[in-house]
Structures are given as C-alpha cells and as structure tokens.
C-alpha positions, -999 to +999 in steps of 0.1 A: +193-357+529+191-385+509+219-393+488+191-387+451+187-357+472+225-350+472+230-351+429+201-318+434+224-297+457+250-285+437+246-250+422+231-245+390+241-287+379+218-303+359+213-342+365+216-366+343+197-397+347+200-424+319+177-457+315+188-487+312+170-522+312+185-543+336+204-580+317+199-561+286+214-573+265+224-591+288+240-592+327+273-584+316+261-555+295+245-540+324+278-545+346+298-530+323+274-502+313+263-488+344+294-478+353+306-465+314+277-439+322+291-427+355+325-421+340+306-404+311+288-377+335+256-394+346+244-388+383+218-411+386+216-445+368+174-461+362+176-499+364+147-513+346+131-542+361+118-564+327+080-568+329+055-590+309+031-557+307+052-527+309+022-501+300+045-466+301+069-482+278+071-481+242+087-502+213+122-502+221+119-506+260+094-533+257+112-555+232+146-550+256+122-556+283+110-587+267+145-604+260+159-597+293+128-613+302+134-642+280+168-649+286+160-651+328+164-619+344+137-618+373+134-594+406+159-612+426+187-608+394+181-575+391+189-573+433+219-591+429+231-570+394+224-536+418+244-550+446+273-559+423+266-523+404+267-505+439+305-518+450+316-505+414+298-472+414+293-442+438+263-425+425+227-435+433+209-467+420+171-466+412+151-490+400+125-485+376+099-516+381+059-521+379+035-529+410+029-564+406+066-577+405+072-558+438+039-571+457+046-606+445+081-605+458+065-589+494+064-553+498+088-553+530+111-577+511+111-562+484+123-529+503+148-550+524+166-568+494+168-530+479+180-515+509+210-546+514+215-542+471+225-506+479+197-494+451+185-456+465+148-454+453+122-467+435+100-454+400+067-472+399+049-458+368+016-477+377+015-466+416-004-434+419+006-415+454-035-422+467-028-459+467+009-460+477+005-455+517+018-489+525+049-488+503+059-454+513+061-464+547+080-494+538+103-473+516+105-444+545+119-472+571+146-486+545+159-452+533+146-454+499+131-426+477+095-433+461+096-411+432+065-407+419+053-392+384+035-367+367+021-361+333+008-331+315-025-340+318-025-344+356-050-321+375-040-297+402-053-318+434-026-347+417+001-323+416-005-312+451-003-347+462+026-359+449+043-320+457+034-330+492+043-370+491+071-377+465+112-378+477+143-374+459+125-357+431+094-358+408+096-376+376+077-350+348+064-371+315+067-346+290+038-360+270+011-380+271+020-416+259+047-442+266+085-438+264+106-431+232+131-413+209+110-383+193+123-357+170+107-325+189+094-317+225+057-308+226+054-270+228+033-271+263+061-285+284+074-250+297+039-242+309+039-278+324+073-273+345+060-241+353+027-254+367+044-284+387+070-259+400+045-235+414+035-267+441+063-286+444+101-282+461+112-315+450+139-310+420+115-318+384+133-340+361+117-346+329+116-383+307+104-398+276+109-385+242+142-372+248+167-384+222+195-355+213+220-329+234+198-303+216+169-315+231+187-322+264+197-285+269+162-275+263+147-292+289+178-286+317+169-247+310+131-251+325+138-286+347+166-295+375+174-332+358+170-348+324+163-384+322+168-407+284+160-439+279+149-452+245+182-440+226+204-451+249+189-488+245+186-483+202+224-475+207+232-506+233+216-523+205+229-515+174+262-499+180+272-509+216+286-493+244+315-471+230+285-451+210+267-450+244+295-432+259+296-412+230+263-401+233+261-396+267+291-376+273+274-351+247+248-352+268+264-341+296+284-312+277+245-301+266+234-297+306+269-279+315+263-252+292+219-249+297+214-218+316 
C-alpha cells in the first residue's frame, strides 16, 4: 500500500487535498505553507509545477503560475522545495506538473529526482492513460502514484481504463473547463461519482470549482477526498497564510461532519 493509499484507509475520513503552486509567492511561502496545511488537517499536499501553457488551469493558477515562473522556479527547484517539504512534513507529497516539463527533464530522471525528493505521485492533466505506458512503468519502479483524471464528459471505455490503470486514487473534474473558485457545483456531479464509482476501486476525489466548507461537505458525502486549489492561492495572495489556515481548518471541520 502506498502511502496516498494509506490517507484512503481510515474509516469513514474524508481527504483533504489542497493546491498549492510551488515558489508562489515565492520559495519561502511554499516552505512555510505546506506544512501550515498539515497542521490545519490536510492529508495530502498538490505541489504545482509552474508551466508556460498550463491548459486545465484558470485565472488565478495561471497568473501564480506565471510569477513563480518569472521569478525562477523551474523542475529542479520544485525537486529540491519537495525534498526540503518532505523532512518537515509526514503526509504525502504530489506534484501537480504538465507532460513537456517532465519529458524534457527525462522521464526516468524525472522519476528518480521525485523518488530521492520524497514526493509520492504525480497529476499530469495532459497525459491520458492510452499514451502514459512508458511513464507508468517508470513511476511503478520508483514507488510513485500516477493519478490520472476524469471529467464529466469522459466516455465509458475512458473510465474503464483509468479504473483499471490509475494508483493512489482517481482525480474527478467536476465540470468541464479549467480550475477555479465557483459559487455552486453543477447539478450532474452525483450522477458523475456514481458512474465512475460503478468501475473503479480507487478512492474518487473531486477538484476544481470548489471554494467553501459548504461546498466541501457536499462533495465528501458522494466522493472519498476533496481537493481546492484556486481559493487557497486568492487567499495566499491577498490575505496570507494566517487566512489560509483559517480556511482550511474549516475545511476540515466540513469533511469531519459529511456523512
């Protein structure tokens, strides 16, 4: 059992996994925040990996994205902030990253410096499970989950492949779109968990869009693991990281009392 595996196994707990863009706002944000959220009831902390085209993200993880970006963060920072993060932290590392910035670094490196950086897995939004045979391999031999992701308009024959492919869990886009802070879930996503859960055994955790406890607790009662990005990078931004913990730690008091 892998230890993402581990966060699923305890009775009726509900992960939470926030997003963060790693060196945003900068490197000593991210060593400080990172472990703020695991004091504040997270399970699993999402490292973004800044990316000149990051097509699943919207607004507010592009323009972090950007700025890390501009002020120097590269593949090999983010390695070395994880490594840091991972001697200050006990729960899993994943990093959230696009296709080209790990096949320019080398697939097998890539893997390697992950594996020695203590990060647990890997979120590659642009990867689809029919062209990821090579990696998963890679990722099999290093100990790291490939989490793969599915949207509400995914077909049955994609479900069953990534049901039959993805580790540590399945990553469930609750709408069609990019990432960020909306003020209502789309009405179809209980018919969505239910259709992904009928094919897969992996634990379904559910992203983008969700910006409030309320909304939290809604999707714990259908999904193992709720996963927010956008607000916790509009707060790192505007109100720092006291308001983060804030935030999060209602978070967490949302999951504990979802059915």
């Amino acid at each position: 059992m892998s230890r993402i595996t581990s966060v699923f196994s305890r009775t009726a707990h509900k992960a939470l996994i926030p997003y963060v863009t790693a060196g945003y706002p900068s490197v000593e944000d991210t060593l400080k925040a990172v472990p703020m959220l695991a004091n504040s009831g997270c399970d699993i902390v999402e490292l973004g990996i800044p990316f000149s085209d990051p097509l699943a993200d919207g607004a507010t993880i592009q323009k972090a994205s950007f700025s890390a970006l501009k002020n120097g963060v590269t593949p090999k920072l983010c390695l070395e902030v994880a490594a840091e993060l991972s001697r200050k932290v006990d729960i899993p590392l994943v990093f959230m990253t696009y296709f080209n910035p790990v096949l320019s670094y080398g697939l097998e490196e890539f893997c390697a410096a992950c594996a020695r950086s203590g990060v647990d897995g890997l979120i590659i939004p642009d990867l689809p499970p029919d062209e990821a045979l090579e990696l998963e391999a890679i990722t099999r031999r290093h100990n790291l989950d490939l989490i793969y992701l599915l949207a509400p308009t995914s077909s049955d024959e994609r479900i069953g492949l990534v049901a039959e492919r993805a580790r540590g869990f399945i990553y469930l886009v609750s709408i069609t779109g990019v990432t960020g802070a909306r003020a209502s879930l789309p009405p179809e996503l209980n018919s969505f968990v239910a259709r992904v859960r009928k094919a897969a055994r992996q634990p379904l955790c559910v992203g983008f869009g969700i910006s409030t406890p309320e909304q939290a607790r809604q999707v714990a009662d259908i999904a193992d693991g709720v996963i927010v990005g956008s607000r916790i990078i509009q707060l790192m931004e505007t109100d720092g990281l006291a308001a983060v913990s804030n935030f999060v730690r209602k978070l967490r008091r949302a999951l504990d009392k979802a059915d």
